[in-house]
SERO-4910 file (N, C-alpha, C, O; in steps of 0.05 Angstrom, whole numbers):
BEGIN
 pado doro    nc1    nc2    nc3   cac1   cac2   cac3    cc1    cc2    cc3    oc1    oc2    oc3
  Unk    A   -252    551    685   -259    524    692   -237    504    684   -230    489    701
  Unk    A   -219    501    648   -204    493    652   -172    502    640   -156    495    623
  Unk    A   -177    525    666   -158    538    658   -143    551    625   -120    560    622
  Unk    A   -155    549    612   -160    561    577   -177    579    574   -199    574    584
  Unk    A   -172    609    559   -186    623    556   -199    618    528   -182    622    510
  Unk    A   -223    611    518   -233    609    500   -238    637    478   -252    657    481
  Unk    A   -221    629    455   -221    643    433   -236    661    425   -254    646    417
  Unk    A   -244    686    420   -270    696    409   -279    679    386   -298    664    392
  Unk    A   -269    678    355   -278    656    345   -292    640    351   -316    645    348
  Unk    A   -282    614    363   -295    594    375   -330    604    391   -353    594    389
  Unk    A   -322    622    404   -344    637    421   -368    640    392   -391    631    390
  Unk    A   -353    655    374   -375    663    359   -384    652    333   -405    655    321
  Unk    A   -361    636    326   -360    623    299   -370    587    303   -382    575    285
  Unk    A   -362    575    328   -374    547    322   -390    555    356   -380    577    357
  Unk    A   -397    554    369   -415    560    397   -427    590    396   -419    603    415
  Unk    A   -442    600    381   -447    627    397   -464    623    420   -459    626    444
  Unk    A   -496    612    403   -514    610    420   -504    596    449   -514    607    469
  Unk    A   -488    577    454   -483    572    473   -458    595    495   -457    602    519
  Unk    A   -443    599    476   -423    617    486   -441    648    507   -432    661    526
  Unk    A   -464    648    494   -480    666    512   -502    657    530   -518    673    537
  Unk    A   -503    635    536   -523    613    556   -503    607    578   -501    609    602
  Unk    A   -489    597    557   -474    582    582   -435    583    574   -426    566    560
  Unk    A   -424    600    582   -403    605    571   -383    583    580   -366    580    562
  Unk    A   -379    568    598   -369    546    603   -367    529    580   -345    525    570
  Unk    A   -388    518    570   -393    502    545   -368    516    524   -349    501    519
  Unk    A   -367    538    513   -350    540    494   -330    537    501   -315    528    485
  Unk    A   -319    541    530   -289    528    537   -284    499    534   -262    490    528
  Unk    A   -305    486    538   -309    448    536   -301    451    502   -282    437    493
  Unk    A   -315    467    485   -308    456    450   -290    468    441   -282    462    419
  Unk    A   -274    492    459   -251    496    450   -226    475    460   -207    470    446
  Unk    A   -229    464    488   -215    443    495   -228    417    472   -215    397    480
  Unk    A   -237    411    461   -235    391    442   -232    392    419   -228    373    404
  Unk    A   -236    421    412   -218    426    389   -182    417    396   -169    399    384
  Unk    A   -174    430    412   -148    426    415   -145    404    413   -130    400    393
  Unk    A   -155    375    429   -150    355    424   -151    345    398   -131    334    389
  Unk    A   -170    347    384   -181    341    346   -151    347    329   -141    330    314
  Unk    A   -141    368    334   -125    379    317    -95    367    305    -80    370    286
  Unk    A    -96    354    330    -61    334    323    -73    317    307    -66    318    284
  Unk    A    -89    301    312   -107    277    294   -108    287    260    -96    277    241
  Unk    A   -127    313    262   -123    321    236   -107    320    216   -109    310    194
  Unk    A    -82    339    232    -53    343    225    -40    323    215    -27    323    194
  Unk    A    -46    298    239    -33    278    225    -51    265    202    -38    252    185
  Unk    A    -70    266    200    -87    260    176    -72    271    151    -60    256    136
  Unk    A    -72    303    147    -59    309    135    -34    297    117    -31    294     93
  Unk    A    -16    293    141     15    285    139     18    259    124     40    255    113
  Unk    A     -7    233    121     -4    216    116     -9    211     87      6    197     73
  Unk    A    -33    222     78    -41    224     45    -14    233     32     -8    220     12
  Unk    A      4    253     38     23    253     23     43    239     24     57    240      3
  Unk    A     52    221     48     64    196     54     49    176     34     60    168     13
  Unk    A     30    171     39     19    151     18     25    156    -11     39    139    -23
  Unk    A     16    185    -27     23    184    -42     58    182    -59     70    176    -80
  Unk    A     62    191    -37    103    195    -35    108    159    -49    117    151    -71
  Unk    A     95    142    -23    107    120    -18     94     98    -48    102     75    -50
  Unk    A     73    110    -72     68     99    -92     81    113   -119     83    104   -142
  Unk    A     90    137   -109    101    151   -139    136    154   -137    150    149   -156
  Unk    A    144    161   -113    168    160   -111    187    137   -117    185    118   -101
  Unk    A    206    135   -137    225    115   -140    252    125   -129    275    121   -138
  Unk    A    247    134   -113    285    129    -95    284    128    -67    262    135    -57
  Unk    A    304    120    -52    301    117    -21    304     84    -21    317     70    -37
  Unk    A    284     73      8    289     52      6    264     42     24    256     59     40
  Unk    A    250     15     25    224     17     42    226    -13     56    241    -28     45
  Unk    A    211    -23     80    217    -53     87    209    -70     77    199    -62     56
  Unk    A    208    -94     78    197   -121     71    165   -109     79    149   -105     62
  Unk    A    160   -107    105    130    -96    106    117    -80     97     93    -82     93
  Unk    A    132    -56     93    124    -34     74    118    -45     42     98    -36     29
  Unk    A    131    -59     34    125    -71     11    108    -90      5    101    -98    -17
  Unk    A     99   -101     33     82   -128     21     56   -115     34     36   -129     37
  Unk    A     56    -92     40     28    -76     46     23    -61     22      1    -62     12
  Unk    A     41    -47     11     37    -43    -17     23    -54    -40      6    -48    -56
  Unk    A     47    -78    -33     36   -100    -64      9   -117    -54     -1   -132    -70
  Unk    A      0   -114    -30    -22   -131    -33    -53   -111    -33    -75   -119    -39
  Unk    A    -41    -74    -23    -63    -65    -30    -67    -55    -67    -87    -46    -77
  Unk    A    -40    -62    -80    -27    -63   -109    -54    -86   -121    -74    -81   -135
  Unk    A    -47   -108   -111    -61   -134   -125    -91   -137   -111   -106   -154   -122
  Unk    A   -101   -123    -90   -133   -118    -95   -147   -104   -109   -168   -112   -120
  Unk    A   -133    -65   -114   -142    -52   -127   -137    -70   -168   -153    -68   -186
  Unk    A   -110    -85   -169   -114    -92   -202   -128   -115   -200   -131   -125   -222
  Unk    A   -140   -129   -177   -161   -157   -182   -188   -129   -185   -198   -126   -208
  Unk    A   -196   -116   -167   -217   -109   -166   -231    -94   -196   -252    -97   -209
  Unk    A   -203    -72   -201   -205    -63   -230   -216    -83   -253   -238    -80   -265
  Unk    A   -196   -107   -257   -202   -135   -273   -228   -134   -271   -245   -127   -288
  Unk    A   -230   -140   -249   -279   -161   -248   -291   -140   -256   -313   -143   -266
  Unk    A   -279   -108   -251   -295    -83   -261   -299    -89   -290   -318    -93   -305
  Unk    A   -268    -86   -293   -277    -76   -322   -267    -93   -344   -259    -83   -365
  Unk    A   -268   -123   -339   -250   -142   -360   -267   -170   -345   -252   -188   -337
  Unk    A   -294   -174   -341   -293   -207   -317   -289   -224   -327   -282   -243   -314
  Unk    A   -291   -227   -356   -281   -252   -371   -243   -267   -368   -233   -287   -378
  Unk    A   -235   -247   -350   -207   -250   -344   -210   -272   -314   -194   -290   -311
  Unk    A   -233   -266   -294   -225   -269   -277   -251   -303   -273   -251   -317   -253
  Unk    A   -267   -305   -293   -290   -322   -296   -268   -353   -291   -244   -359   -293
  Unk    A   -295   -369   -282   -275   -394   -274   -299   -417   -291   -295   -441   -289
  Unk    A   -317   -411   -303   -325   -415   -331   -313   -434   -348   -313   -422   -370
  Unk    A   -303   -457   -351   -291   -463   -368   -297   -461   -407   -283   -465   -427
  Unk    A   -318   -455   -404   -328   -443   -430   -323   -415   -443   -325   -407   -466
  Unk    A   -317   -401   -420   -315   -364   -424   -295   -377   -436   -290   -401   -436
  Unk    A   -280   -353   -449   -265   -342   -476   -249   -319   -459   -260   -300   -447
  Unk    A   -229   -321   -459   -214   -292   -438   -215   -275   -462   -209   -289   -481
  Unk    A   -218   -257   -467   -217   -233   -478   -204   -204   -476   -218   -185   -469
  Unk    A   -173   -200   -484   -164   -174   -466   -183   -152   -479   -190   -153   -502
  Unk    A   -189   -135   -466   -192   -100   -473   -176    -84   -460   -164    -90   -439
  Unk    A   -173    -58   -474   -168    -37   -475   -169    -17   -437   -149     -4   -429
  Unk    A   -186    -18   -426   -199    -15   -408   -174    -27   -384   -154    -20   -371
  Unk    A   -189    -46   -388   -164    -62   -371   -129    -72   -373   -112    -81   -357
  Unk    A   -132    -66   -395   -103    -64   -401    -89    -32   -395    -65    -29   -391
  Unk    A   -103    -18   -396    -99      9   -391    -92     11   -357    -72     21   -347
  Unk    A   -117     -4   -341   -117      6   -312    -91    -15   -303    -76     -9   -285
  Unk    A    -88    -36   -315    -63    -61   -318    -34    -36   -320    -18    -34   -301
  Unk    A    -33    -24   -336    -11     -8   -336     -4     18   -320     18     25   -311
  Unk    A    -30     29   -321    -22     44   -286    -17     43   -271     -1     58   -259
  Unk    A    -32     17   -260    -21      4   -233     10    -10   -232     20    -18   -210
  Unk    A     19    -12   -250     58    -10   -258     68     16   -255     91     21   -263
  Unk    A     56     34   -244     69     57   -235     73     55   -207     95     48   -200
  Unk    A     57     60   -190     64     54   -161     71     25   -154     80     21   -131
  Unk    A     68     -2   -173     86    -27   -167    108    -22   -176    125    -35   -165
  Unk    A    121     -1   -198    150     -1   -196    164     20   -177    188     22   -176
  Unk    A    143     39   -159    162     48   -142    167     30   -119    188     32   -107
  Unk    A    150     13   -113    156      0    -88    173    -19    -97    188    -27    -80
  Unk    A    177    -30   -122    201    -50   -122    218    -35   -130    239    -48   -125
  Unk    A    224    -17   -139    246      2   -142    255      3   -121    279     -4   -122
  Unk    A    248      8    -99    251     24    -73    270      2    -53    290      5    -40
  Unk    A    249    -25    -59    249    -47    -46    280    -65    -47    291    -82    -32
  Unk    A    287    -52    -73    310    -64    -99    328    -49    -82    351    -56    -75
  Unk    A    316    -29    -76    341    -14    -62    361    -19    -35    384    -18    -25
  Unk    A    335    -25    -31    341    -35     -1    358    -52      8    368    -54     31
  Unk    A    359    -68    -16    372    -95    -14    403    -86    -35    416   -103    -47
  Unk    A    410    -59    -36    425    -47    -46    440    -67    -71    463    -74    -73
  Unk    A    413    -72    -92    422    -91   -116    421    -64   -138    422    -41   -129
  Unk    A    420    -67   -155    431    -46   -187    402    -32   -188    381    -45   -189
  Unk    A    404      0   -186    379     13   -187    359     -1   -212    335     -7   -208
  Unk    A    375     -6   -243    361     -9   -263    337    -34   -256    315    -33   -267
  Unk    A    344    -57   -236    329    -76   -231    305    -76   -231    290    -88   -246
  Unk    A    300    -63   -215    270    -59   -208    244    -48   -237    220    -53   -242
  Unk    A    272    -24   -256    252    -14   -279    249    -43   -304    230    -52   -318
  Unk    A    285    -52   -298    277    -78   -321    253    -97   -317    239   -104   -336
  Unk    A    250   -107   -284    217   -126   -285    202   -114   -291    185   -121   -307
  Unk    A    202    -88   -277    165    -75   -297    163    -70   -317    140    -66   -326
  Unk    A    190    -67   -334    185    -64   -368    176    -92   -378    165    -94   -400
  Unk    A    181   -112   -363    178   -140   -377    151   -140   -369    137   -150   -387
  Unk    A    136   -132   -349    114   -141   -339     90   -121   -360     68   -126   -371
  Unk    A    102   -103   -358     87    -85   -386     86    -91   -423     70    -87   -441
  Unk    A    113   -103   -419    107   -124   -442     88   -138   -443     73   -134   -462
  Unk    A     85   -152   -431     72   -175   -422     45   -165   -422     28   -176   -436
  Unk    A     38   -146   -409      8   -134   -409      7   -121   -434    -16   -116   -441
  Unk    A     23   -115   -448     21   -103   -481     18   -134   -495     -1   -139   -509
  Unk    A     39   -151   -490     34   -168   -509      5   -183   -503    -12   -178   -520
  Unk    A     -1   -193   -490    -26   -195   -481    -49   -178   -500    -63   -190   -516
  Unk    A    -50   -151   -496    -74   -137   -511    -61   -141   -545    -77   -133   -562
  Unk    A    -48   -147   -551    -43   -135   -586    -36   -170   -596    -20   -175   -614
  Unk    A    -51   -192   -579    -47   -226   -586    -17   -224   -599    -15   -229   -623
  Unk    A     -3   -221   -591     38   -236   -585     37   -259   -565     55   -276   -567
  Unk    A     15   -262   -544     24   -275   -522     -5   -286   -515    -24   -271   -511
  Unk    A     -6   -315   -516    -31   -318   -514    -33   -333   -485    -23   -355   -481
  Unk    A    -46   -321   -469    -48   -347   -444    -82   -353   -435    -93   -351   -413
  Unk    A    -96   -363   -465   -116   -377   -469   -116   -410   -453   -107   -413   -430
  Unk    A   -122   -423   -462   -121   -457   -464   -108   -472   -476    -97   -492   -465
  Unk    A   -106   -465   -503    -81   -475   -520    -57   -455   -522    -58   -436   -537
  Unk    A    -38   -458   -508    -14   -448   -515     11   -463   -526     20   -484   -517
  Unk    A     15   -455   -536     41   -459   -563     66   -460   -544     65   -451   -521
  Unk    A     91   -472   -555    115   -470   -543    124   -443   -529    132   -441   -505
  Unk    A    120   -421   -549    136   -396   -550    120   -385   -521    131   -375   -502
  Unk    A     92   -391   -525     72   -382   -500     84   -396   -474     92   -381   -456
  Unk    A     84   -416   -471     99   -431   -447    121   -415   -445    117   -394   -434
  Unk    A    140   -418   -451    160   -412   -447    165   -381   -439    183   -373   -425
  Unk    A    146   -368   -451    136   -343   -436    127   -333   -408    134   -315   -393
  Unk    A    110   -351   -408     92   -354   -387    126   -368   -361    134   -361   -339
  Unk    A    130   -381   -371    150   -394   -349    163   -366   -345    154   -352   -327
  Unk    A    182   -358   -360    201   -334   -364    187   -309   -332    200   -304   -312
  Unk    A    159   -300   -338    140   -287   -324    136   -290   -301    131   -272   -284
  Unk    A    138   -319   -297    138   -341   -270    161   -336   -250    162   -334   -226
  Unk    A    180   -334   -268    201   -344   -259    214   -316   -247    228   -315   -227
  Unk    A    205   -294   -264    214   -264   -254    191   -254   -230    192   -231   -220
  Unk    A    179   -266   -226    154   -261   -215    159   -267   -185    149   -255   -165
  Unk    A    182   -296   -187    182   -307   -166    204   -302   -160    213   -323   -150
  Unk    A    217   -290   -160    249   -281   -155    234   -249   -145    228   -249   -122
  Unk    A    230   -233   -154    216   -208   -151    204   -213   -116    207   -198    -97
  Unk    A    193   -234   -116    170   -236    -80    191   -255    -70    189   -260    -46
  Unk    A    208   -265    -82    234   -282    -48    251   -251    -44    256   -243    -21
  Unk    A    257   -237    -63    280   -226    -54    260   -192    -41    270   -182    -21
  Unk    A    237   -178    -50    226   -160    -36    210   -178    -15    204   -162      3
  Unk    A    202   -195    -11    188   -198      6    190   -212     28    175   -211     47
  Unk    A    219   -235     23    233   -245     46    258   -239     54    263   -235     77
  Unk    A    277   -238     35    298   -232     43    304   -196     62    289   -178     55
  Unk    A    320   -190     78    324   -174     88    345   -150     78    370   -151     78
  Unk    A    335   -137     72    357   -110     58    379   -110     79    382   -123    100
  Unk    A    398    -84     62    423    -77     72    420    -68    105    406    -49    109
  Unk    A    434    -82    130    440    -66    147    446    -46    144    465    -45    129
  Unk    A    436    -21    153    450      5    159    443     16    134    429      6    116
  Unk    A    454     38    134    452     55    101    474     42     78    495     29     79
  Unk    A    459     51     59    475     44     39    471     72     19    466     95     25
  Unk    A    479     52    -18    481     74    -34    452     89    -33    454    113    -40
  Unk    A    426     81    -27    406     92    -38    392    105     -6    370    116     -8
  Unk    A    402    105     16    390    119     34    395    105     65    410     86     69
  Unk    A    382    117     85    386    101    109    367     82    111    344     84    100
  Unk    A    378     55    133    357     34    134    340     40    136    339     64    143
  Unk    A    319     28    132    280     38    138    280     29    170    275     44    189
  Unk    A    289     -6    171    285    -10    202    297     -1    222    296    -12    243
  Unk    A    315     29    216    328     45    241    317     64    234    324     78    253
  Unk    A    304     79    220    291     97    211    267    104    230    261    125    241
  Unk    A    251     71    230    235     78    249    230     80    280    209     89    289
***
């Protein structure tokens, strides 16, 4: 019927009862098996792309690749926060922010797959590999100093706190003009080929 000889398997392992009623029918679910299977495949192919594209620090990724990252980056560490820290995220002016453990923990994991994408990102724009690990060591500071009170960003903050807090700001905002607007290296460079000829 369409032109495919249907598998014994198929016949006997997902259609029998039908495969002996009406044998046509198991040719119909082996033709949609066939179709299913690239889908799968590529199902497959992509979980390890995903995971590649959060653990891996070398290569090089786009402006879009990165701001898909960092913004599914900054839902999973807002969503973590209201989990497991809400006094961080309360608009309360009476709450008391309070770091824990908990959240400072899931705070520092999630500096693992944000420093491969700015690693990556850093790359792109073929600036000094170290770049990318020096902001996330500061930003881990920062989430250390935070839990162990070095760094207070309560209500009253002190000089040294400002000036912190600016410092943070200021790397923070250099970090999203240069991954997130500016355009990396035409062509290949030291760390790999462009992403946007790539694709």
């Amino acid at each position: 019927m369409f032109g495919l000889q249907c598998p014994l398997w198929v016949k006997h392992e997902i259609a029998p009862d039908l495969a002996t009623i009406f044998p046509p029918l198991s040719n119909i679910a082996y033709v949609m098996l066939q179709q299913v299977q690239p889908v799968a495949n590529e199902r497959r192919k992509t979980m390890p792309n995903l995971i590649e594209f959060f653990t891996s620090f070398s290569g090089r990724i786009s402006r879009k690749s990165w701001w898909i990252g960092y913004v599914i980056l900054l839902v999973l560490g807002l969503g973590g926060t209201l989990l497991l820290n809400p006094s961080a995220l309360s608009l309360d002016p009476v709450a008391v922010y309070q770091p824990n453990w908990a959240d400072t923990i899931w705070s520092l994991l999630l500096l693992i797959p944000y420093t491969a994408i700015t690693v990556k990102r850093f790359n792109d724009g073929d600036w000094p590999n170290w770049l990318g690990y020096a902001v996330c060591l500061i930003l881990a500071l920062s989430i250390l100093g935070d839990q162990f009170g070095f760094v207070n960003y309560g209500p009253e903050l002190s000089t040294t706190d400002w000036i912190y807090l600016v410092v943070i700001m200021l790397i923070s905002l250099f970090v999203l003009i240069v991954n997130g607007f500016l355009r990396g290296t035409t062509g290949p460079n030291r760390y790999g080929p462009d992403p946007l000829q790539s694709t």
